[in-house]
C-alpha positions in Angstrom: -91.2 -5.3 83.0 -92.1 -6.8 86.1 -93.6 -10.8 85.3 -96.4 -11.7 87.7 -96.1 -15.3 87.1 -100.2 -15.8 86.7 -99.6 -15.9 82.8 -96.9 -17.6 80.8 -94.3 -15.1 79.4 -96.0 -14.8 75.8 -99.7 -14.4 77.5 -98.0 -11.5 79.9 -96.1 -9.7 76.6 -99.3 -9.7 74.4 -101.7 -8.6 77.4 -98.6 -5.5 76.9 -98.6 -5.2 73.5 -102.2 -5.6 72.8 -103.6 -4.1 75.6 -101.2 -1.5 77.3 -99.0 -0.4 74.1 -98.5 3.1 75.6 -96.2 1.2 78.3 -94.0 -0.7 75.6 -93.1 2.7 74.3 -91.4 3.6 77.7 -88.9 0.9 77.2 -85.7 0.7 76.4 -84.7 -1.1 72.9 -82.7 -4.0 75.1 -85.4 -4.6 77.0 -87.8 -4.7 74.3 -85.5 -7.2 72.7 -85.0 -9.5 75.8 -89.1 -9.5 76.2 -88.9 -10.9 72.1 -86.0 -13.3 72.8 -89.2 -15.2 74.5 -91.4 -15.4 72.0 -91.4 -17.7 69.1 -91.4 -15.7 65.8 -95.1 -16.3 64.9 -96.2 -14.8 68.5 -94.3 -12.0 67.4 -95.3 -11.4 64.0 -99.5 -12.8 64.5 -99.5 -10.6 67.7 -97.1 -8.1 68.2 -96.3 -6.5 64.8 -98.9 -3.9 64.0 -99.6 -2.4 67.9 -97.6 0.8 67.2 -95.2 2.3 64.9 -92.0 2.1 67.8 -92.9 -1.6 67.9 -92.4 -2.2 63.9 -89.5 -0.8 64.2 -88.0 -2.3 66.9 -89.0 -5.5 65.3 -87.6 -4.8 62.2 -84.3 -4.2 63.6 -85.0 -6.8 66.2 -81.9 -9.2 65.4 -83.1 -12.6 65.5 -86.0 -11.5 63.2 -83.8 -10.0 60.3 -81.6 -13.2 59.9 -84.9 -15.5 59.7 -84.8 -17.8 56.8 -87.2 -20.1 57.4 -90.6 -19.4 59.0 -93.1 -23.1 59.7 -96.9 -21.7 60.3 -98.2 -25.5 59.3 -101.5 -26.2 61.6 -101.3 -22.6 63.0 -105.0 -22.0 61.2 -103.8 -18.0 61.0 -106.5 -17.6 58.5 -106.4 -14.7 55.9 -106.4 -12.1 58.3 -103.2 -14.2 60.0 -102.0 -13.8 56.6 -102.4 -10.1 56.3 -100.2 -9.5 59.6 -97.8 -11.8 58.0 -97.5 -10.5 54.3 -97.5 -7.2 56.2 -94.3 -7.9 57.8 -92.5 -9.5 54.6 -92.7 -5.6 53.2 -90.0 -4.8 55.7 -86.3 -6.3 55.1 -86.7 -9.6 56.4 -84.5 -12.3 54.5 -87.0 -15.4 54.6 -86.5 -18.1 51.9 -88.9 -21.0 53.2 -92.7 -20.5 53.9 -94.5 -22.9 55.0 -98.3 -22.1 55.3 -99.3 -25.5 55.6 -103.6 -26.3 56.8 -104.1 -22.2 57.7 -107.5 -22.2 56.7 -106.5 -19.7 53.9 -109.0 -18.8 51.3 -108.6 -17.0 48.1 -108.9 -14.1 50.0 -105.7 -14.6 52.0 -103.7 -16.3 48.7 -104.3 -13.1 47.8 -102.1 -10.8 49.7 -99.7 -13.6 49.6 -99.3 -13.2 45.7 -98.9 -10.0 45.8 -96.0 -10.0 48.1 -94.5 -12.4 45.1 -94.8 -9.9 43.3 -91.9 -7.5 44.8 -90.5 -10.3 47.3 -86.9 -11.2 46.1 -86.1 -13.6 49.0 -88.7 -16.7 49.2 -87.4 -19.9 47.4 -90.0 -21.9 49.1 -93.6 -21.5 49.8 -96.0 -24.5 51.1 -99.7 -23.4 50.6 -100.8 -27.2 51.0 -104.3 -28.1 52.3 -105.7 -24.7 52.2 -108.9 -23.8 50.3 -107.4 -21.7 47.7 -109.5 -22.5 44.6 -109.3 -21.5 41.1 -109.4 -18.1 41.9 -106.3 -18.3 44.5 -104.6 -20.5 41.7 -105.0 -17.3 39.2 -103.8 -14.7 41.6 -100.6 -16.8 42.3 -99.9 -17.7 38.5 -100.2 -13.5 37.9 -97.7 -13.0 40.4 -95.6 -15.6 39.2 -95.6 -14.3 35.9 -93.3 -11.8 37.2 -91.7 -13.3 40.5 -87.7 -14.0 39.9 -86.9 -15.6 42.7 -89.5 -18.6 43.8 -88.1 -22.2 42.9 -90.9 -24.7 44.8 -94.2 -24.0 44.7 -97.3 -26.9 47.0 -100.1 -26.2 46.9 -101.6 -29.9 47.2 -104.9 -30.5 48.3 -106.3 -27.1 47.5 -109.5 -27.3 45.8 -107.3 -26.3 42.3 -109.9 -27.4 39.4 -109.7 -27.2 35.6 -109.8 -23.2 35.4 -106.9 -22.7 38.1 -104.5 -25.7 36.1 -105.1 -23.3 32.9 -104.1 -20.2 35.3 -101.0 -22.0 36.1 -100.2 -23.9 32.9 -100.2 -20.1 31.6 -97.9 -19.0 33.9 -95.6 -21.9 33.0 -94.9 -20.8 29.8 -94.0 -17.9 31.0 -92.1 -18.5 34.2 -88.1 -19.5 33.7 -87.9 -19.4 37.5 -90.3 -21.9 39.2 -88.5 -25.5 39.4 -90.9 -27.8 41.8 -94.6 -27.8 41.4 -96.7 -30.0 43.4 -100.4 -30.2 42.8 -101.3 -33.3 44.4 -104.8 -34.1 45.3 -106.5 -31.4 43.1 -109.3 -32.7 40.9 -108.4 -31.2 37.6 -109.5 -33.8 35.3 -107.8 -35.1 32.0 -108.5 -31.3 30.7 -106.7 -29.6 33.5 -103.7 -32.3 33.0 -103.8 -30.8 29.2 -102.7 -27.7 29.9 -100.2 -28.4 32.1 -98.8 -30.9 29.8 -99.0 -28.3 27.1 -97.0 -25.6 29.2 -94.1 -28.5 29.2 -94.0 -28.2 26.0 -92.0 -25.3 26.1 -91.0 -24.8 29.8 -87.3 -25.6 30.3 -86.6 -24.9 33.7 -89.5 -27.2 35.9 -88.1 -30.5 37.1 -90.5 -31.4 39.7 -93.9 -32.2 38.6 -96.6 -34.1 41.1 -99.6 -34.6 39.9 -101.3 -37.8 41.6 -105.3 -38.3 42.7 -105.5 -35.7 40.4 -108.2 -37.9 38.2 -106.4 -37.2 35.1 -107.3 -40.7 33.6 -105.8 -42.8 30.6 -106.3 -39.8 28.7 -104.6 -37.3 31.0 -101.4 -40.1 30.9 -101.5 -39.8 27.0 -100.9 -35.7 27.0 -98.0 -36.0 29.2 -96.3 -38.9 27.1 -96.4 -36.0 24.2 -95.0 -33.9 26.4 -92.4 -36.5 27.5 -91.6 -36.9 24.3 -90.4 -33.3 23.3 -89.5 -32.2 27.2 -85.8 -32.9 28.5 -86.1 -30.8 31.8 -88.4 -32.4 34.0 -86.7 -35.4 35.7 -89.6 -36.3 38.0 -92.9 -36.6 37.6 -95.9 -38.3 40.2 -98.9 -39.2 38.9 -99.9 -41.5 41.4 -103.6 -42.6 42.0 -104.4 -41.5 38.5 -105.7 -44.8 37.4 -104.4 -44.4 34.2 -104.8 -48.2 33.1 -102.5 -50.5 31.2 -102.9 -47.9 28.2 -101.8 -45.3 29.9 -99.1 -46.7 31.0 -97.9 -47.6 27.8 -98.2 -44.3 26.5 -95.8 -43.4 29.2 -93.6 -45.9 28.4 -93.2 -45.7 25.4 -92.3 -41.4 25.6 -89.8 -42.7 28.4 -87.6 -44.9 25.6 -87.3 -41.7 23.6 -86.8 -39.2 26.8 -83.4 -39.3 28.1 -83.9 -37.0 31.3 -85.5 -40.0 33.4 
């Protein structure tokens, strides 16, 4: 491939890909590697991956692409549709641990596909949905998956429009779940009911350590349910509920549970 030097190297490869895919396939494999050694990985998978069968493949064998473990999309706003092309290429073998998805502009709609990749996916550890607009109907669709997902150990999805119905969704889930062991929900308006649940699902989860929960408006009263749970749970050895204003009362109640608890 011949670079004109009018368009930066990954404007030149996707006006190929995108446009002129029938020339790609004339390449050699090498070459076709040395073109991808200058993209970043997101160019590659957002706008390469999906042009032609030869292409898939050639990424999918493409070296520096199999031995990803972490992939940072944060501020990329890929959308659902971004997310498609990207839950798309997670089918193949790719090795990836760490996701972060951080302000996509994702919608329930793109939470979606990215649940039911959690489904089969045996990799991801990590997966940052944070300051997306996921909802409570995103919030069920990942507690489902994760009522069968093995593998998945820290789970943000702060600031994500999670109300009362999608805390229930994932207090389920957390009865359930022996996998999951950071959950932050920061910034998600759930109330002292949604703060309940949660609680309640602590009950009897034993493998959660990691629990934020602040600016969640979970009041005096929401403070109260997780001193119960304090008081019976030995397994969480963090929990955030910051911004809560859970008064002087509250805070007693959470005292008090944290003279009996001996994981803090």
């Amino acid at each position: 491939m011949h670079y004109s030097g009018k368009y930066t190297v990954e404007e030149e490869t996707i006006f190929v890909t995108k446009k002129n895919s029938l020339t790609l396939l004339t390449l050699p494999v090498e070459l076709v590697y040395r073109i991808l050694d200058h993209l970043d990985i997101p160019i590659i998978l957002l706008s390469t991956y999906g042009v032609c069968t030869r292409l898939d493949t050639i990424i999918d064998t493409y070296p520096r692409y199999k031995s990803l473990k972490e992939l940072d999309f944060a501020n990329n706003k890929i959308g659902d549709n971004g997310v498609k092309y990207l839950t798309d290429a997670l089918q193949t073998d790719m090795i990836l641990e760490i996701l972060n998805l951080y302000r996509n502009k994702i919608s329930d709609e793109g939470v979606k596909y990215m649940a039911d990749i959690l489904k089969t996916n045996t990799t991801l550890t990590e997966l940052n949905l944070t300051d997306n607009k996921i909802g409570d109907e995103g919030a069920q669709y990942l507690a489902d998956a994760l009522k069968v997902n093995t593998t998945l150990k820290t789970l943000r999805l702060n600031a994500s429009k999670i109300g009362v119905q999608g805390a229930q969704c994932l207090a389920n889930t957390l009865e359930i779940n022996t996998t999951l062991k950071v959950l932050s929900l920061n910034e998600n308006e759930m109330g002292a009911q949604g703060a309940q649940y949660i609680a309640k699902a602590l009950k009897t989860n034993t493998t959660l350590t990691e629990l934020h929960l602040g600016w969640a408006k979970i009041g005096q009263q929401g403070a109260q349910y997780f001193a119960d749970t304090l008081n019976i749970n030995t397994t969480l050895i963090e929990l955030d509920l910051g911004g809560n204003d859970i008064t002087d009362r509250g805070a007693l109640f959470l005292g008090n549970a944290l003279q009996i608890n001996t994981a803090f």
